[in-house]
N, C-alpha and C positions, 0 to 999 in steps of 0.2 A: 420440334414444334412446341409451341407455349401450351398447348393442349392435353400435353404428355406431362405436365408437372401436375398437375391434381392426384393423379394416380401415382407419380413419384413418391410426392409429399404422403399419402394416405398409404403407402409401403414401408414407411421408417418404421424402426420398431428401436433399434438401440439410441440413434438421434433421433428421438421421436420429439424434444420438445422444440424442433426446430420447425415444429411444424407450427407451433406460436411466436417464430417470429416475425415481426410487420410487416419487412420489407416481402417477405416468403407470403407471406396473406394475402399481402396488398398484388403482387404478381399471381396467386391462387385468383384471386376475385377479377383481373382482368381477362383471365384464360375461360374463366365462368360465365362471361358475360355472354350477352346474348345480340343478336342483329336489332334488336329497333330502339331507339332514340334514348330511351328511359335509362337501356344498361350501356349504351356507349357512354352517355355523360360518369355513372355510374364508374365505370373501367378507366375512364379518361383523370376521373378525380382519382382512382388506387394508384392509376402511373404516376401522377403529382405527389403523391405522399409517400409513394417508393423516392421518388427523386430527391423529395425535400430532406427523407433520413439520409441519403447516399451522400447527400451535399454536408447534409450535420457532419456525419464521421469522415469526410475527406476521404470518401472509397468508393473503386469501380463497383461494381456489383458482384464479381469474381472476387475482387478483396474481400468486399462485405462477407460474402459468403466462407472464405478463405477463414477469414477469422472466427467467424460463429462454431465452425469444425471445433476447431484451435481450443475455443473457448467454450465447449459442451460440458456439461457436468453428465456424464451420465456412465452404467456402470463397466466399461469398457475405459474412459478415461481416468476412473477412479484404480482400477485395476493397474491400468497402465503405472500411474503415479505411484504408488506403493509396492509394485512388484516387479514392473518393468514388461515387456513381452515376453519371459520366460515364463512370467504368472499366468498365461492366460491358457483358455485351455480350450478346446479347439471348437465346439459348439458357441462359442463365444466371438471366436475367429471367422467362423462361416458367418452369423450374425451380422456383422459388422462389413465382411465384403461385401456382404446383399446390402446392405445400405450404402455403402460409397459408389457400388454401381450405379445407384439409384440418384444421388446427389453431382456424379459425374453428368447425368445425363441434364440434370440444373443447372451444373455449373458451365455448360457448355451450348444453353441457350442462345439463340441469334438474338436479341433484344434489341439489337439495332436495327432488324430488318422487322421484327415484330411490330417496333415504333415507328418504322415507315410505314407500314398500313393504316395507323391512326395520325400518325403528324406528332407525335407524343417526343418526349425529351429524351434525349440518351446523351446530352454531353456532361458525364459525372465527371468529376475528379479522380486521379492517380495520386498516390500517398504514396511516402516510402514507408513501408512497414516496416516491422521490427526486421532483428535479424535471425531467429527463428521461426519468425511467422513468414519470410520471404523467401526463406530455403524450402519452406513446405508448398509453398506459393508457387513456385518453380517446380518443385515437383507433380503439383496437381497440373500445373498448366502441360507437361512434358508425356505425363505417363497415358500409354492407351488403352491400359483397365485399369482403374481406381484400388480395384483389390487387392492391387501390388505394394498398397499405400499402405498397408494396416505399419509394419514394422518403420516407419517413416514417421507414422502419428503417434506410435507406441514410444519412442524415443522421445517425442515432443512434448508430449505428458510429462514422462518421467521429468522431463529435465525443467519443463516451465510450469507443470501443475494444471489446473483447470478451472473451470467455473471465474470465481471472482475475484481467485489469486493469479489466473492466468492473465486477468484485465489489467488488474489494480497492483500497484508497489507499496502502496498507500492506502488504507484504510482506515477505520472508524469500527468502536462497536458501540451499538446501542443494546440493551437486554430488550427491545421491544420488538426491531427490528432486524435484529443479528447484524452482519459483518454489510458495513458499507463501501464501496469503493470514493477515495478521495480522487476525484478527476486532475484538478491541479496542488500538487506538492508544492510544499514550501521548496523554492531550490535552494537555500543556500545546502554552500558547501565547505569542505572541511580546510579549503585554501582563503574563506570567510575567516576564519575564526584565528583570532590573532591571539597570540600564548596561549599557556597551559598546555605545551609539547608533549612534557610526562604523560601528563592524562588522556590528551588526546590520541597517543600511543598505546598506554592500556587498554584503553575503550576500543580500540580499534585491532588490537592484538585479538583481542576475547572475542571478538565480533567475526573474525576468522579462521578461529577454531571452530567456531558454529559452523560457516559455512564450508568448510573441509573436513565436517563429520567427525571434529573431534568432543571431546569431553569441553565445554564453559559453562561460564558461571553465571548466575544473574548478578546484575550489578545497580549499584547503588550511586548516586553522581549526589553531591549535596557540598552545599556552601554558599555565601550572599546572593542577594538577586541581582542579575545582571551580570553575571558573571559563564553564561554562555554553556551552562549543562543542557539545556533544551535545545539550544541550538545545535549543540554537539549530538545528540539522537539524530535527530532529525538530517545532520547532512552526513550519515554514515548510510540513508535512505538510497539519496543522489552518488555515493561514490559505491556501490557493493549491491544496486539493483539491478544491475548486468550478471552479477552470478549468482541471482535470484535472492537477492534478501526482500524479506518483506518487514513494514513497521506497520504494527495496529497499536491505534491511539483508542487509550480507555481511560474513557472520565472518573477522578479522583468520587465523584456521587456515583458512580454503577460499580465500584469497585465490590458488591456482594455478589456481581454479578460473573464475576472473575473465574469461578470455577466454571461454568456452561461457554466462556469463550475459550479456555482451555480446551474444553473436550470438544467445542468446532472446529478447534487449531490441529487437534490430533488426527482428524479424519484425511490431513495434507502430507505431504511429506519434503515441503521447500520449506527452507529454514527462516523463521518468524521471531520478530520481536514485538513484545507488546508495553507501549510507552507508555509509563505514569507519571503524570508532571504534578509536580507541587504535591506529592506525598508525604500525609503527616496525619495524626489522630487524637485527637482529644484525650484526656483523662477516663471520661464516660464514655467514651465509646468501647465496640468489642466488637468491631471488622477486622480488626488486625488478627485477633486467635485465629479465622478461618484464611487470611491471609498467611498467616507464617503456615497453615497445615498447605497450602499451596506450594506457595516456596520450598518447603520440605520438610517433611515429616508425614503426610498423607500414606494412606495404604494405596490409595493408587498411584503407579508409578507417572511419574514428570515426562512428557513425550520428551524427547532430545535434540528437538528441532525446534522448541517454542522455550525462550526465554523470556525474562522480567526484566526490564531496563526504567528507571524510576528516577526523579528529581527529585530534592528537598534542600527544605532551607536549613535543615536540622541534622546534626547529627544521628542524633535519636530519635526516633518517629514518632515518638508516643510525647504526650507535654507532660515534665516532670515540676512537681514543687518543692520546696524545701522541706511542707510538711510530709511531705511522701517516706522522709527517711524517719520520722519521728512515727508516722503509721497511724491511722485512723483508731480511734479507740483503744483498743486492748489486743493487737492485732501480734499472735503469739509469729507466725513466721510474716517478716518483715519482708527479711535479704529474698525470701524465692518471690513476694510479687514484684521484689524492683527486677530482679532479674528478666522474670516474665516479661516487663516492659521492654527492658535494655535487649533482649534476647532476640528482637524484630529484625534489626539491623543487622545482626549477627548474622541471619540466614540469607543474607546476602554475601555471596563467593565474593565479587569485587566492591568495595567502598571504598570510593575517590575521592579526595578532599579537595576542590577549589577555592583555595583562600580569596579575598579581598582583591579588587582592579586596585591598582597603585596609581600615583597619576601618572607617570610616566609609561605604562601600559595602556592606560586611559587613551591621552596623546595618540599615542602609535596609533590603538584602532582608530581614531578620528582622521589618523592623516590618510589610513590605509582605505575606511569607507571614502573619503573625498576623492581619493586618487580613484577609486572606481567610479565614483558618479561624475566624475570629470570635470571639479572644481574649478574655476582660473581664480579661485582667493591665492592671497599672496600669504607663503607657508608662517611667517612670524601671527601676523593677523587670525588665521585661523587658529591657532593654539591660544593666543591669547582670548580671544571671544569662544572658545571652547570652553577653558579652564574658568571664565566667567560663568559659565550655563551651569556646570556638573557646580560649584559653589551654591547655587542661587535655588538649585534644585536639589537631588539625593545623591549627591558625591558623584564620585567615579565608579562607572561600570561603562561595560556593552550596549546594554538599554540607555543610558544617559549619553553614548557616545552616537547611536544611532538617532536618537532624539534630535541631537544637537547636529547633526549633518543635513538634519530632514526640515530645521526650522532655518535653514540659511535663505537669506533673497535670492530670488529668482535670475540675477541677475548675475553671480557666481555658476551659472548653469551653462554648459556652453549648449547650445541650442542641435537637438536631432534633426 
């Protein structure tokens, strides 16, 4: 009975902040309600706003709930993630049965026949869930005490994490409002990106050592713009976030902010990349000092799940002038401040060179985006009114190849 969830909900104690979540509110406040006119409309408006979220996420209410477990920050899932269920210890373990009994008995609400008392909606959506979240899914819907579930959610931690890594593949940091999940990722992919084989080889070797727990390196990507290192991050998102990798994107302006996203990073234990595009420093500036004590050198040790992966148009991140080697004034050691400068890059394990689009690379990606957006231009035409655009504009690149596919008539489109 819907009666028995107020007292559910007010028994959590390890998922206790589920008892802030809406849709759990919005079914608290109808079980609440009262027989005359005032709290029916009352209760009738919380089932319309349970329904309106269940519709947003494309989920029954057993999904919904499914996933909110999935995705608790709290300190049994934290436990879980870092130690696995051999870390747990057994007041912890009683804990957490008394609560799933408690959510079983939620999760197994008649809410169809509850809605036939008022006339209320109950036709939500069925999603297909992940594919750890629907092994768990099946398990909750199968087992006849929940408390059998602990080593079933204890593996689901371990292996998917929790909170806002267990949502998101994709994030965002802000230093104002910490770690945000990005809803839709950029997809491309790494069958997008036309040459630079070597590189994209490297990048992608290092990138699975991280996730097979071995020793890598933070890496460096720099060379002309347009030439598809940001692209290359980003679709290593979409090919490696089925074995958990994560990207968090930090704005080159919050980059002082790098040490407090580190030590968020460390509290997880799924293996993290943290993307810096268009990395580069002024002469005057001095973010890089506490940037390279990041990268290495710092007394605190580097978690071994969270790496630097970074763009530039530069070899050398700091801007160098001629007069640098002649030396400001009377400036007795010269060589150790160029050093200093040159020594940024350096602490970067991998530094990939992406020379220059040529045009005949140029070409290929133009014919390779047309052939995916399903041109009927006729193949000589297109290359020549290509090699017009990249002339008339910034040469040959990626960006000039993608520009030039996206400004063609509408009429080269075969029609969806």
């Amino acid at each position: 009975m819907i009666n028995e969830l107020p007292w559910a909900l007010a028994g959590l104690s390890i998922y206790q902040s589920l008892t802030r979540d809406p849709v759990l509110q919005c079914l608290e406040e109808v079980a609440l309600s009262g027989e005359d006119g005032k709290s029916k409309r009352a209760a009738a408006a919380a089932w319309s706003r349970m329904s309106f979220i269940l519709w947003q996420q494309r989920l029954s209410f057993q999904q919904y709930l499914t996933r909110g477990i999935l995705q608790d920050d709290n300190p049994f899932s934290r436990c879980c993630e870092q130690k696995g269920y051999e870390g747990l210890d057994d007041s912890l373990k009683m804990a957490v049965q008394r609560d799933l009994r408690l959510l079983q008995k939620i999760f197994n609400l008649d809410l169809e026949k509850e809605a036939g008392l008022t006339g209320a909606n109950t036709h939500w959506p069925q999603s297909e869930l992940k594919t750890g979240e629907y092994a768990v899914f099946q398990a909750m819907s199968g087992k006849a005490d929940w408390a059998d579930l602990v080593v079933v959610l204890a593996e689901h931690y371990f292996r998917y994490s929790r909170g806002l890594l267990a949502r998101y593949s994709a994030l965002r940091w802000s230093p104002e409002d910490g770690l945000i999940g990005i809803e839709q990722a950029d997809p491309v992919s790494l069958d997008d990106l036309v040459g630079y084989q070597a590189q994209k080889t490297q990048v992608c070797e290092n990138t699975e050592k991280l996730l097979d727990s071995y020793p890598a390196n933070h890496v460096l990507l720099y060379g002309p713009r347009g030439t598809g290192k940001s692209s290359l991050i980003k679709a290593l998102l979409q090919e490696y976030k089925e074995r958990g990798l994560h990207v968090v994107e930090l704005n080159r302006d919050d980059l002082w902010s790098l040490g407090r996203l580190v030590e968020e990073l460390q509290d997880y234990a799924v293996p993290c990349i943290i993307f810096i595009d268009d990395l580069s420093f002024e002469e005057s500036e001095t973010q890089y000092k506490g940037f390279k004590a990041i990268l290495e050198g710092s007394l605190q040790a580097r978690p071994a799940h969270v790496l630097i992966y970074a763009t530039s148009n530069r070899r050398h991140l700091i801007r160098e002038y001629f007069s640098d080697r002649e030396g400001p004034g009377n400036e007795i050691h010269l060589q150790e401040t160029l050093q200093e400068k040159l020594s940024l890059a350096d602490r970067f394990g991998l530094t990939i060179s992406f020379p220059p689009v040529g045009q005949e690379l140029y070409l290929e990606m133009v014919e390779k985006m047309a052939a995916e957006q399903g041109l009927t231009i006729d193949p000589e035409l297109l290359r020549e009114r290509a090699l017009a655009w990249e002339r008339r504009r910034h040469g040959p690149s990626g960006r000039s190849a993608r520009q030039f596919v996206d400004s063609l008539e509408k009429e080269y489109y075969r029609k969806r």
